[in-house]
C-alpha positions in Angstrom: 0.0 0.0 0.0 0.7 3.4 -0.4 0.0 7.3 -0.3 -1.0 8.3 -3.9 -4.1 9.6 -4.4 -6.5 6.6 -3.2 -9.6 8.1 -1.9 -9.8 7.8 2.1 -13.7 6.4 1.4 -11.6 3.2 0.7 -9.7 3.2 4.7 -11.1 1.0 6.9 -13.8 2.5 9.2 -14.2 5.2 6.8 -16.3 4.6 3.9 -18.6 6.2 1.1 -20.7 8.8 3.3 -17.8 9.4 6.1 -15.4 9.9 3.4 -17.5 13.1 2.0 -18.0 14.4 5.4 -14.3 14.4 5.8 -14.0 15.8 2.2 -16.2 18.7 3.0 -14.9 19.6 6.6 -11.7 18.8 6.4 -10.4 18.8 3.2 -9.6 15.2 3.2 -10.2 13.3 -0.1 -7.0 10.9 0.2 -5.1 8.6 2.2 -2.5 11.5 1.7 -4.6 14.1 3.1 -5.1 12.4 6.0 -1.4 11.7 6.7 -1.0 15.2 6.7 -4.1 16.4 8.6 -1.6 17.0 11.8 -2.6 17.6 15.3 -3.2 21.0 16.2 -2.2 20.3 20.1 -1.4 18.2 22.6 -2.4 16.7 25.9 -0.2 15.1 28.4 -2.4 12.2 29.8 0.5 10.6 31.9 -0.9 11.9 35.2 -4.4 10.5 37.1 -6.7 12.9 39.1 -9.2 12.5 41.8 -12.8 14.3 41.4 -12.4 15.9 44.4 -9.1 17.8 42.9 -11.1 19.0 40.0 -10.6 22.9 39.8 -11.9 25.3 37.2 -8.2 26.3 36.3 -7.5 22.8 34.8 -7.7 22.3 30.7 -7.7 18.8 31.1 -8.2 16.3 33.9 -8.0 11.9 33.5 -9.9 10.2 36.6 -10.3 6.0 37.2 -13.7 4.8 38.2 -17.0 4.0 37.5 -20.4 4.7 36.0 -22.9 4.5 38.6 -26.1 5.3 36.8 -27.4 6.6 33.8 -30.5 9.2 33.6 -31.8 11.0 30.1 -33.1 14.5 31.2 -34.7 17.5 29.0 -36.7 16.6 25.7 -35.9 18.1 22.3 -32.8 20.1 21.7 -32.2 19.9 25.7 -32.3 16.0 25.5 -29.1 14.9 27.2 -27.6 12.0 28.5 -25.9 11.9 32.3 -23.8 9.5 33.3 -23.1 9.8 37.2 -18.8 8.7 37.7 -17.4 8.2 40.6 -13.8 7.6 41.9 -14.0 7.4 45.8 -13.5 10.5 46.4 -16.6 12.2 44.7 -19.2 12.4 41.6 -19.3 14.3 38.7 -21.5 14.1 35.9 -20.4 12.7 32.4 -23.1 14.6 29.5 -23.8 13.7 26.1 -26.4 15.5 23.6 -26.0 12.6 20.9 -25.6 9.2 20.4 -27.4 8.8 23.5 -28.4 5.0 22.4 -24.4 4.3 21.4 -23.4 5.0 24.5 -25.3 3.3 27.0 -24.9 -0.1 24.5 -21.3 0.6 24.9 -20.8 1.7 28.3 -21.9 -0.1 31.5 -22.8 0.6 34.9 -20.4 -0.9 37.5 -17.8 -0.6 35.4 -14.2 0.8 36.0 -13.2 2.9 32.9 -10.2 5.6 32.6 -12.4 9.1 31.5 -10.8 12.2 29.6 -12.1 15.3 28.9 -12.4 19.1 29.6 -14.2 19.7 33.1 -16.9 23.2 33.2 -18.3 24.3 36.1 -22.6 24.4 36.3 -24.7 24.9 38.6 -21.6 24.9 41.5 -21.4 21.5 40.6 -18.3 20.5 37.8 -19.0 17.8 34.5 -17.4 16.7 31.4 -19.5 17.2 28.1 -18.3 14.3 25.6 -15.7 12.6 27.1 -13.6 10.0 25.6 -14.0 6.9 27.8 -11.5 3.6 28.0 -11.7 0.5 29.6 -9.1 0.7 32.7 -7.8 -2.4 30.9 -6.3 0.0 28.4 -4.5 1.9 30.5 -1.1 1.1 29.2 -2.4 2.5 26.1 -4.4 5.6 26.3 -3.0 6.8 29.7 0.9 6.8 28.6 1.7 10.2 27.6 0.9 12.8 24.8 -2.5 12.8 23.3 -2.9 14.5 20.1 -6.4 16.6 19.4 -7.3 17.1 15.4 -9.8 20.2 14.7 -13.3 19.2 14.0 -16.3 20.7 13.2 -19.7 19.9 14.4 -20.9 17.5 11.1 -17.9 15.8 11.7 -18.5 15.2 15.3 -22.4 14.1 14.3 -20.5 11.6 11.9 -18.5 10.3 15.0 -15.2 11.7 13.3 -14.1 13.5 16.1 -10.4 13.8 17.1 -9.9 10.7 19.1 -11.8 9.0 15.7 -9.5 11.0 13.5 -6.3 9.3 15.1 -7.7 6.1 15.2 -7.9 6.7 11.2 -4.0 7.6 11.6 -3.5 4.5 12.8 -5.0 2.0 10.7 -3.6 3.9 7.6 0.0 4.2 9.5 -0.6 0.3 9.9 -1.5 -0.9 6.7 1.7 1.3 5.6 3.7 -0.8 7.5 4.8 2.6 9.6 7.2 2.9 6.8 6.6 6.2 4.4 8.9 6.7 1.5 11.8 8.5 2.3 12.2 12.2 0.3 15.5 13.6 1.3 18.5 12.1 0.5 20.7 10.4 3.4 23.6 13.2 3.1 21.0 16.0 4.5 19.6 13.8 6.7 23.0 13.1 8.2 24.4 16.6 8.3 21.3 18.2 9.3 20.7 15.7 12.1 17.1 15.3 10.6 14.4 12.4 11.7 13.6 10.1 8.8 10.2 10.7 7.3 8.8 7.6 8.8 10.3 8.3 12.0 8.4 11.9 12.0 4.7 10.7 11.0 4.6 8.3 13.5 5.8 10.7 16.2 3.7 13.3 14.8 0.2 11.5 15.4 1.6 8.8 18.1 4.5 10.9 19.9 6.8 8.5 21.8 8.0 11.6 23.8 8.2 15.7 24.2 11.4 15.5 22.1 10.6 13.1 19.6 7.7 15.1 19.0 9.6 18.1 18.6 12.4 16.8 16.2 9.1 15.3 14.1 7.5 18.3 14.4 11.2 20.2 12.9 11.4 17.7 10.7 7.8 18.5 8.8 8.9 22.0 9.2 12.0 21.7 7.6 10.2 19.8 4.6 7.6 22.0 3.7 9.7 25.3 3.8 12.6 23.1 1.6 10.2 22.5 -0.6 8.6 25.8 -1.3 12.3 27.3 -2.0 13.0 24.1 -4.1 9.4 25.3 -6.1 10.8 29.2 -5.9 13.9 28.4 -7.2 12.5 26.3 -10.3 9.9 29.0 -10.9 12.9 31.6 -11.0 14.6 29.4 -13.4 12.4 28.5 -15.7 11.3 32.6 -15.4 15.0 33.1 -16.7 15.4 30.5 -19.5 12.1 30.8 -21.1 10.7 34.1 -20.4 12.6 37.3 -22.0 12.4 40.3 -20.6 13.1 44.1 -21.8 17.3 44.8 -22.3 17.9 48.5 -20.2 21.5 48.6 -22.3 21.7 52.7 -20.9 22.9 54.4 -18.2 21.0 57.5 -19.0 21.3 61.1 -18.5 17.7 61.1 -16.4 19.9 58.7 -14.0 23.1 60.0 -13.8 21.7 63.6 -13.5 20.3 62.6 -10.1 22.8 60.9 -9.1 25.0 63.5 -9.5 22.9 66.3 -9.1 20.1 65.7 -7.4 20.7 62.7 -4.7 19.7 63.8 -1.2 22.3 62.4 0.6 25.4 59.9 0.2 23.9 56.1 -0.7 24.9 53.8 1.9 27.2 50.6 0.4 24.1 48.2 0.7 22.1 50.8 -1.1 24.6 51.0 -4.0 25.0 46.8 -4.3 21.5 46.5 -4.5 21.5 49.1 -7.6 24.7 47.3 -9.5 22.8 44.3 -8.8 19.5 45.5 -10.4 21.3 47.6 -13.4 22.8 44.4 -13.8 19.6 42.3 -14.2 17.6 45.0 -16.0 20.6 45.2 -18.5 20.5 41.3 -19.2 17.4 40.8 -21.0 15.8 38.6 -18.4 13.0 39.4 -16.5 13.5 41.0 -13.1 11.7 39.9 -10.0 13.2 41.1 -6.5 12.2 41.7 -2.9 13.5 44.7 -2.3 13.9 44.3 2.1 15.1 47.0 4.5 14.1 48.5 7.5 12.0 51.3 7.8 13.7 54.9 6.5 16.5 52.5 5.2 15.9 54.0 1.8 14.3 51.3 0.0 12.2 53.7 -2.1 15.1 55.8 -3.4 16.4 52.6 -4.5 13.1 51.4 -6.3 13.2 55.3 -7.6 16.3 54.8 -9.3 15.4 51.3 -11.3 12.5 53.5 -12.8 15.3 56.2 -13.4 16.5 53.2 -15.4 13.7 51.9 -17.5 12.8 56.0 -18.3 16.5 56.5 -19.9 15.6 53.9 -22.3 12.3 55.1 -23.2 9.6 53.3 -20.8 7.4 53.9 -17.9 7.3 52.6 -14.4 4.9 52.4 -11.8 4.9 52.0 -8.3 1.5 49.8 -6.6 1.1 50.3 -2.6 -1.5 48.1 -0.7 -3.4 50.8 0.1 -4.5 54.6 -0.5 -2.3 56.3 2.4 1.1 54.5 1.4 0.3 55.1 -2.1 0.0 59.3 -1.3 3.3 58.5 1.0 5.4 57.1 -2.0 4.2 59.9 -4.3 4.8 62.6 -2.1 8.2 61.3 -1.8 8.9 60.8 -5.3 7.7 63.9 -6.4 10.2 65.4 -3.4 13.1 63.4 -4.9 12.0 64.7 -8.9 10.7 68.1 -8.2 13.7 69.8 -10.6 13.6 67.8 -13.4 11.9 67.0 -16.2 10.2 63.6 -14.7 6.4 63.8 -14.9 5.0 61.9 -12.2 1.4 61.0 -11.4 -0.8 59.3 -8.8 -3.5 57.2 -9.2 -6.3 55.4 -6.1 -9.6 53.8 -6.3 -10.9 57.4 -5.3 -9.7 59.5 -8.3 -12.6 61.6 -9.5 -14.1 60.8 -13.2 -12.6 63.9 -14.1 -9.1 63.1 -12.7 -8.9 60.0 -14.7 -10.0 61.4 -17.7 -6.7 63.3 -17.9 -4.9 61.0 -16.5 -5.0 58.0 -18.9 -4.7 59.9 -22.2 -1.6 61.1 -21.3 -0.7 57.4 -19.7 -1.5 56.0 -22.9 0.3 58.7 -25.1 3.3 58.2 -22.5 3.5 61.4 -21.3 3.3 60.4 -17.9 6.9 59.0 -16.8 6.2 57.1 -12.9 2.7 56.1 -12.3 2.4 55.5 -8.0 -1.2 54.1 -7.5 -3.4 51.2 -6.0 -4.7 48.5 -7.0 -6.5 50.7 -9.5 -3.2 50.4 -11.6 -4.8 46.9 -12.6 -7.9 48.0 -14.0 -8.5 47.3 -17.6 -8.8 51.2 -18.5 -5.2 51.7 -17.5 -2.9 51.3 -20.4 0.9 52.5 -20.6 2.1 53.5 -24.1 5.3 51.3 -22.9 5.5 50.1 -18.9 8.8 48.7 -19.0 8.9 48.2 -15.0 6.5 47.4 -12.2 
């Protein structure tokens, strides 16, 4: 067996209906998806309480004893099952608002059974609504340590796919896997990174052996998915090289050297002036440029994105400039237009709450290319904005 794309409908205990429930919820089609539906917490269940210990500060609580009685109260929506527990030293009450008839089939008065769950205080009295209930006979199993708890929603809970269900569906697929999931990074970065195999990390993930084997699992998964989204960034960034040609800059313009020389507020700092060798450099290669341009704030990161337009306007195209939202899109235009303000640089400004008239100017003299640096919103995008020639965004 393995984890292609089977659909979960065919895991046992799952099935046609369950499997769309867990479709719709979750997001679960395949045995895959499941694999990776990770816990979102975890509970320590190494340590036994007494009722009489129960406090509302506790998250949790695990008590040993038995059902004494059960008694259905309310009718309609208020229908609820109460099971009266005791361990000795006191009684709370155990509620359920479904599967009323599966539970007293299941469960049996006089009984010792290990109960989890979340105690809340009613009526000065304490209870625990849904708990998950084991024989004491299981004790070795259920009561040894970290528990993990899966989100759910309510259908899925109606479905009796809640999270103790959801990780016993972990492990009959981990089972019928043999525990053993095909390994994905080769045994040199496994070694030098000190990494846990794959297999190793699933079964920890959903069964944790330990704190620290469920943190070098947890590391592990981490390490994979952000690994894997450079490995996709840096194929994306290849292929964007090879295959898709971009506009050559081949001059160094008098536009740009005039502010440089003339103009320039104040002495570029040495990262300031890699960064722009770097992107003359790329803008002169005929490949298409995509950087993050990252800096702290007032580190200049907008004179440097000034002076790539400089670029693309000494050899005869636009630029425009697109800020998230209306206030940082009047910031960088103010600022431009500071930088600009003696020379011959026409620079305009354009937001969601231009007036008709505004834009009726405006894009005439976009499209004719008389406007040089276009700063805007999201209204850049529209389909009534055209540039006679944007050769940089």
């Amino acid at each position: 067996m393995n984890i292609d794309d089977r659909s979960i409908m065919y895991l046992t205990g799952v099935g046609p209906k369950k499997a769309e429930i867990l479709r719709k919820e979750a997001g679960i089609a395949s045995f895959e998806d499941l694999l990776y539906y990770f816990p979102y917490k975890y509970v320590d269940r190494s340590r036994f309480y007494t009722v009489s210990e129960i406090d509302g500060s506790m998250p949790y609580i695990q008590l040993k004893g038995c059902i004494v009685l059960f008694d259905i109260v309310g009718e309609g929506r208020t229908k609820r099952l109460i099971g009266k527990f005791t361990d000795g030293t006191g009684t709370i009450d155990l509620v359920w608002f479904q599967g009323i008839k599966y539970i007293t089939d299941k469960y049996k008065t006089g009984q010792e059974y290990i109960v989890f769950g979340k105690p809340t205080e009613f009526a000065h009295a304490y209870n625990i609504a849904h708990p998950d209930i084991d024989p004491v006979e299981n004790a070795s199993q259920v009561a040894n340590g970290l528990v993990p708890f899966y989100n759910t929603t309510e259908k899925m809970k109606k479905a009796f796919l809640h999270s103790r269900a959801i990780q016993n569906l972990q492990y009959v697929l981990l089972t019928n896997l043999n525990w053993h999931i095909p390994e994905t990074l080769p045994p040199e970065i496994l070694s030098g990174l000190k990494m846990m195999p794959v297999s190793e990390a699933m079964k920890n993930i959903h069964f944790p052996e330990s704190a620290e084997k469920l943190r070098q699992a947890q590391l592990r998964l981490k390490f994979d998915e952000l690994f894997y989204i450079q490995l996709n960034i840096l194929r994306t960034a290849t292929l964007r090289r090879s295959k898709l040609k971009g506009i050559v800059f081949p001059t160094v313009g008098t536009i740009f050297n005039t502010f440089y020389k003339d103009y320039l507020p104040f002495e570029l700092t040495n990262a300031q002036k890699r960064v722009i060798r770097e992107m003359r450099s790329d803008m002169g290669s005929g490949r298409q440029m995509n950087r993050l341009l990252q800096g702290d704030v007032g580190s200049g990161k907008t004179l440097v994105a000034l002076m790539s337009m400089l670029l693309a306007i000494d050899n005869g195209y636009q630029a425009c400039m697109m800020a998230p939202t209306e206030i940082l899109a009047n910031q960088h235009f103010a600022t431009i237009k500071e930088f600009l303000r003696d020379m011959h640089v026409r620079v305009e400004l354009l937001t969601g709450s231009a007036t008709k008239k505004k834009r009726e100017a405006l894009l005439p003299a976009l499209a004719s290319g008389e406007i040089d640096i276009l700063v805007g919103t999201h209204a850049l995008i529209e389909n009534t904005v055209v540039f006679k020639s944007l050769g940089l965004a």
